[in-house]
C-alpha positions as CSV (number, residue, x, y, z in Angstrom):
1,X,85.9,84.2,115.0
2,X,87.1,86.6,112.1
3,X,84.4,84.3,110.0
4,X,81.7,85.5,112.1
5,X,82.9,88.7,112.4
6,X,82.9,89.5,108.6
7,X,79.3,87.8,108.2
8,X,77.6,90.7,110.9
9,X,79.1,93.5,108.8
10,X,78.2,95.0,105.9
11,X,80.6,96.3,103.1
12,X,83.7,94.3,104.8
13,X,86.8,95.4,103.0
14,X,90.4,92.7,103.2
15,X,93.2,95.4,102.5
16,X,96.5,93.8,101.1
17,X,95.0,91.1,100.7
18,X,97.3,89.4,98.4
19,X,96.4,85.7,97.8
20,X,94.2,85.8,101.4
21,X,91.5,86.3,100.1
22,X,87.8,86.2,102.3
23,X,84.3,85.3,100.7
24,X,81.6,88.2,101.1
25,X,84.7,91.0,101.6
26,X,86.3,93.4,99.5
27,X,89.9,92.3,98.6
28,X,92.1,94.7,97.5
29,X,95.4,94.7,96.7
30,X,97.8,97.6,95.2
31,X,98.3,95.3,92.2
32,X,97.4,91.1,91.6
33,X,93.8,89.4,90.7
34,X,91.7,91.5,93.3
35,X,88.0,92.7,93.7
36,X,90.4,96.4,93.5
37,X,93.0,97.7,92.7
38,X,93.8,100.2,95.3
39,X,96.6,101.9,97.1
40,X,95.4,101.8,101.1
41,X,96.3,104.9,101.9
42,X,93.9,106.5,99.8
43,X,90.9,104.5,99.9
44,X,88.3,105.0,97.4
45,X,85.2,104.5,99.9
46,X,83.0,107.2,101.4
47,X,83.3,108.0,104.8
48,X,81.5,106.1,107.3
49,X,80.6,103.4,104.4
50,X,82.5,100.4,105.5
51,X,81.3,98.2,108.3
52,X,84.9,96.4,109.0
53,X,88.4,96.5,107.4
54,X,90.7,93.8,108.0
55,X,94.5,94.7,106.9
56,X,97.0,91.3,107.9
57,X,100.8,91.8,107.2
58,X,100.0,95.6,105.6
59,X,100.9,98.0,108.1
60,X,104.5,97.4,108.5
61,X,105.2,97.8,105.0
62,X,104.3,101.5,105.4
63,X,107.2,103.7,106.8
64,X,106.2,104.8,110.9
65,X,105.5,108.0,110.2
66,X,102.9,107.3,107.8
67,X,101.1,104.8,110.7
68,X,98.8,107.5,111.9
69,X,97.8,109.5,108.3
70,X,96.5,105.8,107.2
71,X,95.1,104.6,110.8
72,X,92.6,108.3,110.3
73,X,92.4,107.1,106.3
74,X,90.8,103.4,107.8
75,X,89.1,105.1,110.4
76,X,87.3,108.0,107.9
77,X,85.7,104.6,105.8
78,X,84.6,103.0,108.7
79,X,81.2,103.6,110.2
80,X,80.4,104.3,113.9
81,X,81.1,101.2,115.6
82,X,82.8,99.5,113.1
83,X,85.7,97.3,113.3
84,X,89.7,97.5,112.1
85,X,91.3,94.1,112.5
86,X,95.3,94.6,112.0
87,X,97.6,91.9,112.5
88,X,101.4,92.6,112.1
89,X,105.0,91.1,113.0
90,X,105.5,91.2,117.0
91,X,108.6,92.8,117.5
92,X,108.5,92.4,121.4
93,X,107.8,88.8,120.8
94,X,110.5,88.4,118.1
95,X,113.1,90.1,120.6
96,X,112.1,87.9,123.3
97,X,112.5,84.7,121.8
98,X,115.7,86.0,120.4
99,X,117.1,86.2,123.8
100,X,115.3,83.5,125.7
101,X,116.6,79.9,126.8
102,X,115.4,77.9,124.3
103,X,117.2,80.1,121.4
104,X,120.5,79.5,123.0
105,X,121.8,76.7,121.2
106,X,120.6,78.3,117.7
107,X,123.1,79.5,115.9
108,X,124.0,83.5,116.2
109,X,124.1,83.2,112.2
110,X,120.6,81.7,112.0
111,X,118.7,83.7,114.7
112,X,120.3,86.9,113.1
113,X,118.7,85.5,109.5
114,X,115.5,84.8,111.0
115,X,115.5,88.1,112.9
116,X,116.1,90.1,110.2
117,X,113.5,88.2,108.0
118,X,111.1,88.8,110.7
119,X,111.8,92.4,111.4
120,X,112.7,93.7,107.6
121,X,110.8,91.2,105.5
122,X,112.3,89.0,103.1
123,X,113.0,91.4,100.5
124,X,112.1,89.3,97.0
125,X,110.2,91.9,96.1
126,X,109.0,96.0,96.5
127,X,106.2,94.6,98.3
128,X,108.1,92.4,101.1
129,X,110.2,94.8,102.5
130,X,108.9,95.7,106.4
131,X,109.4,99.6,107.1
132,X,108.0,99.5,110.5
133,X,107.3,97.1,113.8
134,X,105.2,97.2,116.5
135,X,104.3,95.2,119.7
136,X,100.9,95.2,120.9
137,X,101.0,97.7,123.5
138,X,102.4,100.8,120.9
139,X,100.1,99.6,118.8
140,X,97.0,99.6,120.9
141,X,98.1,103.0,122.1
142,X,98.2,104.4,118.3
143,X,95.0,103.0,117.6
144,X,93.1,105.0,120.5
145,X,95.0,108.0,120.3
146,X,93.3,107.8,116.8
147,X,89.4,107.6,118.1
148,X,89.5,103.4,118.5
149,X,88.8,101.5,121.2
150,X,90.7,98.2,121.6
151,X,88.0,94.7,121.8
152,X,90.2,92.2,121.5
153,X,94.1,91.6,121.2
154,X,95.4,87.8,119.8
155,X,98.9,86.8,119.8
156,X,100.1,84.3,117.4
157,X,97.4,84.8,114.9
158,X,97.7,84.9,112.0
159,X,99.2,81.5,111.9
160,X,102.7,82.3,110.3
161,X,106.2,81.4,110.8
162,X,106.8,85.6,111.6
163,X,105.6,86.2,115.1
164,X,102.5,88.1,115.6
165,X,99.4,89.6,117.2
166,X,96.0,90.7,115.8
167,X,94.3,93.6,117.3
168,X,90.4,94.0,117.2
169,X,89.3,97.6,117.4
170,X,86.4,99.7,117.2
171,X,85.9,102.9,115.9
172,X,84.7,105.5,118.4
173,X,82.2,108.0,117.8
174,X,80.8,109.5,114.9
175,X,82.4,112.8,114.3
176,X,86.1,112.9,112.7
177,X,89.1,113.6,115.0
């Protein structure tokens, strides 16, 4: 569906992209062999210019109070009705299975390393270390107090060991908020 998506929009930009990269998009990347080099929370595009960003696995490694500043940074590039797909860790889904029956006879030592992988990234690097988490519903609500409107909400995509949802939204109006 993504596919599709990113064909019936112009000027589609992949931020983070790392080694995803998606024919016919912009991937950009802080550092790595990208289209740009860019930091995504100062994006180089004019305002209203994009027709779609797609950011998978990037918002959580911004701190939460830094969420809204770049949700109004995505939302300045992208043109009336436009669309932001995010996908991030599911940290209600995480603490669920944590907790549920067929966790039980894991042991505490190996759902705590999983956990904390899932939750804080795995650390290798600057770039894998997770300073926020989300579940779909804060998310979502974040997202509309910032002028979107929510069109579609996936869980388990992308396909990843980390649990996770991707949320389809569309920007709202013309004028900045």
């Amino acid at each position: 569906m993504l596919e599709s998506l990113r064909q019936n929009w112009h000027n589609a930009v992949n931020l983070g992209c790392g080694e995803l990269k998606f024919e016919g998009s912009i991937n950009c990347d802080i550092c790595g062999d990208v289209d740009m080099m860019l930091d995504a929370q100062m994006l180089p595009f004019k305002s209203d210019s994009l027709g779609m960003i797609e950011a998978h696995h990037l918002l959580e490694h911004f701190g939460h109070g830094e969420t809204r500043k770049i949700l109004r940074e995505w939302r300045r590039c992208i043109c009336d009705k436009g669309l932001l797909v995010i996908s991030v860790p599911d940290c209600e889904a995480m603490f669920s299975l944590m907790t549920s029956e067929r966790t039980r006879a894991i042991p505490e030592k190996v759902k705590w390393n999983a956990l904390n992988m899932y939750i804080y990234g795995n650390q290798e690097h600057e770039g894998q270390y997770h300073k926020s988490g989300f579940s779909s519903q804060y998310l979502g609500q974040i997202l509309m107090d910032e002028g979107f409107k929510i069109v579609d909400i996936w869980r388990g995509f992308p396909n990843r060991p980390t649990p996770s949802f991707c949320i389809i939204a569309k920007k709202e109006g013309g004028e900045e908020q």
